[in-house]
C-alpha positions in Angstrom: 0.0 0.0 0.0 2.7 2.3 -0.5 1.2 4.3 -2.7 -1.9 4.8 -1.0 -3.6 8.0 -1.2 -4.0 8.3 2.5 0.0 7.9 2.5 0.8 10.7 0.9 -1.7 13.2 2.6 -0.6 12.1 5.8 3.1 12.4 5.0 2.0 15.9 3.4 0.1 16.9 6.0 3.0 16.1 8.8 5.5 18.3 6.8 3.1 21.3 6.8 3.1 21.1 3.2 -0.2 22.9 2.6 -2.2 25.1 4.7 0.0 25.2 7.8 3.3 25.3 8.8 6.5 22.7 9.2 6.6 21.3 12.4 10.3 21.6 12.2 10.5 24.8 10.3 8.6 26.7 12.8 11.3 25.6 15.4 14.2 27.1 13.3 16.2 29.1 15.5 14.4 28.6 18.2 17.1 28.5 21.5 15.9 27.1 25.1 15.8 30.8 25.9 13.2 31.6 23.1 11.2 28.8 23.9 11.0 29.9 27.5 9.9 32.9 26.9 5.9 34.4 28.3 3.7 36.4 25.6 1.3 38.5 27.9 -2.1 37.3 27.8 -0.9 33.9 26.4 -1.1 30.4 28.7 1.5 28.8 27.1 5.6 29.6 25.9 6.9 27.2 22.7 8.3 25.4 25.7 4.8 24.0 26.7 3.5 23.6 23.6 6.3 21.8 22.0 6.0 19.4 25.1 2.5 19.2 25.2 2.8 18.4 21.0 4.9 15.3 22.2 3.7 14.0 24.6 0.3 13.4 23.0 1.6 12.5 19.6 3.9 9.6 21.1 0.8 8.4 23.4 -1.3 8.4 19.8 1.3 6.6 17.9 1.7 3.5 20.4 -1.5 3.4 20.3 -1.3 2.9 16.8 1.4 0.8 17.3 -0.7 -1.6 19.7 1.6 -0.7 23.0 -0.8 -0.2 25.5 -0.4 3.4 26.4 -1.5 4.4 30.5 -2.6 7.5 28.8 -4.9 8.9 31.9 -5.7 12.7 32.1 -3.1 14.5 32.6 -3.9 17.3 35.6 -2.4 20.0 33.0 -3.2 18.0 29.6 0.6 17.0 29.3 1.7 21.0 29.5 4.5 21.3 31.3 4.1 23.6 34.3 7.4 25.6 33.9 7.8 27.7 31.4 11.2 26.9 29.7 13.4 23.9 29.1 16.2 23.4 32.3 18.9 23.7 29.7 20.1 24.1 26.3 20.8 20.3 26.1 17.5 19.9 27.4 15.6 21.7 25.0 18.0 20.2 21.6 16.7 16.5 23.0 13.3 17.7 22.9 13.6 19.2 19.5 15.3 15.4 18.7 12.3 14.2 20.6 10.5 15.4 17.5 12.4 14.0 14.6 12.0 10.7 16.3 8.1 10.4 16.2 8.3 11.5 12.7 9.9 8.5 12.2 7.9 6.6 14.3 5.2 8.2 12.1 6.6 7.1 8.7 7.0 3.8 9.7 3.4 3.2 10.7 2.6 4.8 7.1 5.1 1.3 5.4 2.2 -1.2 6.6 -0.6 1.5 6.3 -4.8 -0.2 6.9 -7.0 2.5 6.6 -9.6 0.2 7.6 -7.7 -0.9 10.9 -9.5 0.0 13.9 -8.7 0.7 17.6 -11.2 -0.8 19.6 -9.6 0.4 23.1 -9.8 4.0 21.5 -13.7 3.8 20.7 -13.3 2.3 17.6 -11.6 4.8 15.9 -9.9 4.0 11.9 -6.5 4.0 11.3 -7.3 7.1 9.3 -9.0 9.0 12.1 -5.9 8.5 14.2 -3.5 9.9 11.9 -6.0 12.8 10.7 -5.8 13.5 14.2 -2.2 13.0 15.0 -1.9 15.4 11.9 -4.2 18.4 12.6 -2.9 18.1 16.3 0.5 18.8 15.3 -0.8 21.9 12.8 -2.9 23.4 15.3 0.4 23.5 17.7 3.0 24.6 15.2 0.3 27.5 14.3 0.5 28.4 17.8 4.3 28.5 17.8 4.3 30.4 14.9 1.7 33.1 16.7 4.0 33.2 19.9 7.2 33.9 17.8 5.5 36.6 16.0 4.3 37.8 19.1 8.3 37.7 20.3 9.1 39.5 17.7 11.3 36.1 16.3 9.2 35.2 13.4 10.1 35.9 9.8 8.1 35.8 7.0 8.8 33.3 3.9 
């Protein structure tokens, strides 16, 4: 099924290739400091949302997987409560946190079932779990692009 039409959206759609941005992109230059940093008026620094981004998309992709996942709310949703990574090292794993469940991604796409279903996650198709792993991860990166404008750190193009 490699050539699946749900293959290539999905692997589109993970990249930001249409209507919102790289995951990766957004996080260009992006330093612990940056990511640490509070917009007035906004709950969250790239810090939290970064984490929060994760942490979900890892507990949806063992899912996918068929690990069973001890995925019980989360007090704060999976946002960190502080605001910035502890360190520079900290905040370059997390960023390599990233690149590995885009792999971990891709591979579920190599023996793709659309018609696979989760019956410990209310039935749901192999296609609603990675249509929601994939607008997840837009709606976040959106946000990281609003908080770097916001910074002042955001260029256009």
């Amino acid at each position: 099924m490699k050539d699946n039409i749900w293959i290539n959206a999905y692997k589109r759609g993970l990249q930001g290739t249409w209507s919102h941005p790289d995951p990766f992109k957004v996080l260009d230059g992006v330093d612990a400091e940056l990511a640490g940093k509070r917009v007035e008026g906004s709950p969250y620094t790239i810090w939290q949302v970064m984490r929060h981004t994760i942490e979900w998309g890892w507990i949806m992709v063992k899912k996918m997987q068929g690990v069973s996942v001890q995925s019980a709310d989360d007090e704060n949703n999976f946002f960190p409560k502080e605001d910035a990574p502890p360190s520079e090292d900290a905040w370059t794993a997390h960023r390599m946190a990233l690149w590995h469940l885009a792999n971990e991604t891709n591979k579920l796409l190599e023996d793709f079932d659309p018609d696979k279903t989760f019956p410990e996650w209310d039935n749901i198709t192999a296609v609603d779990a990675l249509m929601i792993l994939t607008t997840h991860n837009a709606y976040h990166a959106g946000q990281v692009v609003l908080l770097r404008k916001m910074l002042g750190a955001w260029k256009e193009g």
